[in-house]
SEKOL-803036 format. One record per residue (C-alpha): residue in one letter; x, y, z; residue number from 1. Coordinates in Angstrom, 1 decimal. Layout:
+------+--------+--------+--------+-----+
! rest !     c1 !     c2 !     c3 !  nr !
+------+--------+--------+--------+-----+
!    A !      X !      Y !      Z ! NUM !
...
+------+--------+--------+--------+-----+
//
This chain:
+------+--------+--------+--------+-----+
! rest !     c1 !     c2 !     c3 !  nr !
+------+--------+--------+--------+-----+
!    X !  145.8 !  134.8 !  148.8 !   1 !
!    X !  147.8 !  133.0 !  150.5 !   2 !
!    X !  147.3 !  129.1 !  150.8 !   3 !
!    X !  148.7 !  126.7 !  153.4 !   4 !
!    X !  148.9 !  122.9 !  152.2 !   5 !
!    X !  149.6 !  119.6 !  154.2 !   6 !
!    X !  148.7 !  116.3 !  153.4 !   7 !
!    X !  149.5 !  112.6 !  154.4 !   8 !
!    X !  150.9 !  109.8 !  152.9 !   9 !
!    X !  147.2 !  109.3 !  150.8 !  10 !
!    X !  146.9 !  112.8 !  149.6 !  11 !
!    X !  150.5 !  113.2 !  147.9 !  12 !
!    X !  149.0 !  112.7 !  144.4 !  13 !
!    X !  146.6 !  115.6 !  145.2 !  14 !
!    X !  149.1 !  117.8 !  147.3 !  15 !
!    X !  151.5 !  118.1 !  144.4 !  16 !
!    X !  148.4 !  118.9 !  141.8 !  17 !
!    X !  147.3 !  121.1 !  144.0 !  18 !
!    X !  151.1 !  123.1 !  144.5 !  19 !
!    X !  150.8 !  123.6 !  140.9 !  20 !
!    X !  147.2 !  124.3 !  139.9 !  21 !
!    X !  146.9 !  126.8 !  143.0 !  22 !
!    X !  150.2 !  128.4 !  142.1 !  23 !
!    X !  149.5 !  129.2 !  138.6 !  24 !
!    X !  146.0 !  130.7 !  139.3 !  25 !
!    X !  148.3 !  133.2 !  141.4 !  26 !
!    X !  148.0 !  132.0 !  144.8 !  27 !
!    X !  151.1 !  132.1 !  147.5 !  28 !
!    X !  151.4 !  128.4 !  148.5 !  29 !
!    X !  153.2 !  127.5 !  151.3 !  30 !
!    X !  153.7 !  123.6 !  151.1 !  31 !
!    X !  153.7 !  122.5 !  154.9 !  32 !
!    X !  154.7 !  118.5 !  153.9 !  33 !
!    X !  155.2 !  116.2 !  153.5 !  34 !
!    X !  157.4 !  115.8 !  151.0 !  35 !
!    X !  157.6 !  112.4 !  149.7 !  36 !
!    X !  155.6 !  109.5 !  150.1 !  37 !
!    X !  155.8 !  107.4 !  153.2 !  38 !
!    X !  153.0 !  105.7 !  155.2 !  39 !
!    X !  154.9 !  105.9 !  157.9 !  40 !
!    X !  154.6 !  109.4 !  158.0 !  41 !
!    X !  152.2 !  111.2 !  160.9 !  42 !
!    X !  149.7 !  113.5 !  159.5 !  43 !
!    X !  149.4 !  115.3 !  162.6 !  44 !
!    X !  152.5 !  117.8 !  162.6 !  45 !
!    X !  152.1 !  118.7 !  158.6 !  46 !
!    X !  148.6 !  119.2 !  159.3 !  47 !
!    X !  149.0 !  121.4 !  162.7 !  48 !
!    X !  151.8 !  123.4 !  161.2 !  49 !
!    X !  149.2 !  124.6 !  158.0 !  50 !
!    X !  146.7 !  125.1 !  160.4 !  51 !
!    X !  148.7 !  127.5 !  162.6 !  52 !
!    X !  150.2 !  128.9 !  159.6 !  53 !
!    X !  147.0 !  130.1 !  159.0 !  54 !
!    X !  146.2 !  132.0 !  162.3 !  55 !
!    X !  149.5 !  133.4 !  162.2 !  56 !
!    X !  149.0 !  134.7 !  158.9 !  57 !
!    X !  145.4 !  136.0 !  159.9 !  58 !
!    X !  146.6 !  138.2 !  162.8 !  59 !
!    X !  149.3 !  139.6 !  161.2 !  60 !
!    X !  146.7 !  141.0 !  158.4 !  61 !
!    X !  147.5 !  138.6 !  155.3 !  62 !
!    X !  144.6 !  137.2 !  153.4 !  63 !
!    X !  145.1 !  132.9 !  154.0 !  64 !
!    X !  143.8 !  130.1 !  154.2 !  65 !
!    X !  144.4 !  126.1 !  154.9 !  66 !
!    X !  143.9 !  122.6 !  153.1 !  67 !
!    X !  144.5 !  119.6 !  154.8 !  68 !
!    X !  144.0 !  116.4 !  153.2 !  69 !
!    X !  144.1 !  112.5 !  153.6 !  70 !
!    X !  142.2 !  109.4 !  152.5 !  71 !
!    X !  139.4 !  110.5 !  154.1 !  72 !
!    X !  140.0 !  114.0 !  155.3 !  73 !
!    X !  138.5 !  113.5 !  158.7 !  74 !
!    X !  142.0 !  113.2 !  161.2 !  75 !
!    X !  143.3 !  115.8 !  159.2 !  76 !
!    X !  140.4 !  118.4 !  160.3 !  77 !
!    X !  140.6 !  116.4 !  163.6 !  78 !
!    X !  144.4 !  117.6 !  164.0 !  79 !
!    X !  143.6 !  120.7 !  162.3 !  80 !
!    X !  141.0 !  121.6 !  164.7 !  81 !
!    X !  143.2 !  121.8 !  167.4 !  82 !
!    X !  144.7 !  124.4 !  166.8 !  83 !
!    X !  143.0 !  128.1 !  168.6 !  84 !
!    X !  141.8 !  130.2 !  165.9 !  85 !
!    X !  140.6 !  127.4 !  163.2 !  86 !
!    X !  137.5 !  126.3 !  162.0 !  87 !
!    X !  138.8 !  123.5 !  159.9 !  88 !
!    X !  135.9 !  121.8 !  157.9 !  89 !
!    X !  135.6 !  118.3 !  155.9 !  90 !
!    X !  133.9 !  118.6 !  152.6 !  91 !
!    X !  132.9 !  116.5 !  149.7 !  92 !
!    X !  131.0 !  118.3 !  147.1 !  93 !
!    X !  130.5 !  121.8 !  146.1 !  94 !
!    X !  127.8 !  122.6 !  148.2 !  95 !
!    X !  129.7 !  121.6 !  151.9 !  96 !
!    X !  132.7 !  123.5 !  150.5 !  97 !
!    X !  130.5 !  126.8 !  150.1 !  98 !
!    X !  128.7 !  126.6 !  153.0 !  99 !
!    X !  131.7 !  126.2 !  155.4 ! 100 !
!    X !  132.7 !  129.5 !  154.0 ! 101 !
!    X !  129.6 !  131.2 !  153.9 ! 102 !
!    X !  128.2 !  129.9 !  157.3 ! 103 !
!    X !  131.0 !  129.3 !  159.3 ! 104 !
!    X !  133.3 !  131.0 !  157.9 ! 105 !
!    X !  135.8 !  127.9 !  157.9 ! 106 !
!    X !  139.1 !  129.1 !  157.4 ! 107 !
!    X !  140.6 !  125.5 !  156.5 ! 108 !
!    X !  139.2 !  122.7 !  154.7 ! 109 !
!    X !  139.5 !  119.2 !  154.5 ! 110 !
!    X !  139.1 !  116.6 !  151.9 ! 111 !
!    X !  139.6 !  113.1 !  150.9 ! 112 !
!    X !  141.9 !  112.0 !  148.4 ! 113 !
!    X !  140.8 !  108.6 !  148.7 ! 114 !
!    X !  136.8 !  110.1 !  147.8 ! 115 !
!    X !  137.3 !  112.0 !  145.1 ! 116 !
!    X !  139.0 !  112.3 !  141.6 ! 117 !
!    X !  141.9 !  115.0 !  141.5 ! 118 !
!    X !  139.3 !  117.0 !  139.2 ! 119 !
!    X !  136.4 !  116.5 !  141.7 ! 120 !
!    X !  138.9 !  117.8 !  144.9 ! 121 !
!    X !  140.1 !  120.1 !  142.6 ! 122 !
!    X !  136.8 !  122.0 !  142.2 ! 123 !
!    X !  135.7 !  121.6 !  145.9 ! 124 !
!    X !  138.7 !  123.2 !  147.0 ! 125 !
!    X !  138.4 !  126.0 !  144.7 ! 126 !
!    X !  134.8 !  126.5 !  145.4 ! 127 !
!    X !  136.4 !  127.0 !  149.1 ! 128 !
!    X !  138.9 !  129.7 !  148.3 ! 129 !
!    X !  136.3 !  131.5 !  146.1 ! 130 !
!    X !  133.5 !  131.6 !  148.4 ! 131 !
!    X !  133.5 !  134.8 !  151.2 ! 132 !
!    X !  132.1 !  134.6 !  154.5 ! 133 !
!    X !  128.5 !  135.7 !  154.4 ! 134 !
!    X !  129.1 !  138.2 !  157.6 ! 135 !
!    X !  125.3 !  137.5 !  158.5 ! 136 !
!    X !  124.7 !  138.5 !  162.4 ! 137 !
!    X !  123.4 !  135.0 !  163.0 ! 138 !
!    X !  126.3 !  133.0 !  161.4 ! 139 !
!    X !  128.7 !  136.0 !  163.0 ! 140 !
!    X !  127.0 !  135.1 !  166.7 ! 141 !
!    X !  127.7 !  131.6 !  166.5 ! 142 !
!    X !  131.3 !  132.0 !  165.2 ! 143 !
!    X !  132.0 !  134.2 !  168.4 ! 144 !
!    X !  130.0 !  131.4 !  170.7 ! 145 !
!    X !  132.6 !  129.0 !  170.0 ! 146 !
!    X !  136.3 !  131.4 !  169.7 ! 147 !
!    X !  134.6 !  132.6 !  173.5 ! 148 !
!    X !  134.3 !  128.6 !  174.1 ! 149 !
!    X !  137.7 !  128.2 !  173.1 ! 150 !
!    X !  139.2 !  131.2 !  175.1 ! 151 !
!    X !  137.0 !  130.6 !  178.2 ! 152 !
!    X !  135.2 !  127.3 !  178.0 ! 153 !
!    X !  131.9 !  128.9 !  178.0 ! 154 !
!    X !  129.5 !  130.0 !  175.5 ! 155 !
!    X !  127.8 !  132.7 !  177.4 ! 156 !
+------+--------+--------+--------+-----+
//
């Protein structure tokens, strides 16, 4: 699969575990930034550019998905979330990590770097990538409610 990665300045220690640990359980990471540590940096475009790199990927037929991560992970999936197409969600255990899968079938994810230990994020991520969408009608009906929201503005 393949795996888009962006970070900011609070998630570099995590970013660069995750570059290798993803790579050699034989994923294709692309590393969307940034590159060296600055809190000066602005999360926003690293985290945008994964996020569409993800859609992209999607409608051309390859198999991806996106982690965004911070301090907290919640601007990240704020900036992630903008862009049409994602369904970018914050976890912090197993169980939220699952569930965004199975339920909503999230196709980014967001954590904290600050809130975990690089062995707790680690595991939450991977639970992520692991888990398939359930494809229940219910969960499929609400995942269409909001792309039609996004395309038209309405639900109905």
């Amino acid at each position: 699969m393949r795996v888009h990665l962006a970070t900011d300045h609070a998630g570099m220690e995590l970013s660069a575990h995750l570059l290798s640990h993803l790579t050699a359980a034989g994923h294709d990471v692309v590393d969307h930034g940034p590159t060296s540590y600055d809190p000066e940096d602005d999360y926003p475009s690293f985290c945008i550019d994964a996020a569409q790199a993800v859609v992209d990927d999607r409608a051309a037929g390859t198999e991806a998905l996106g982690i965004v991560l911070g301090g907290s992970g919640n601007g990240e999936q704020i900036a992630a979330n903008k862009v049409r197409g994602v369904r970018a969600a914050l976890a912090w255990n197993l169980d939220t990590a699952r569930l965004a899968r199975q339920h909503n079938d999230a196709n980014v994810i967001a954590v904290g770097g600050r809130q975990h230990s690089v062995e707790e994020a680690t595991g939450i991520i991977e639970a992520f990538l692991a888990e398939p969408f359930s494809g229940a009608e219910r969960h499929s009906r609400r995942i269409g409610q909001i792309a039609r929201y996004e395309e038209t503005g309405s639900v109905a």
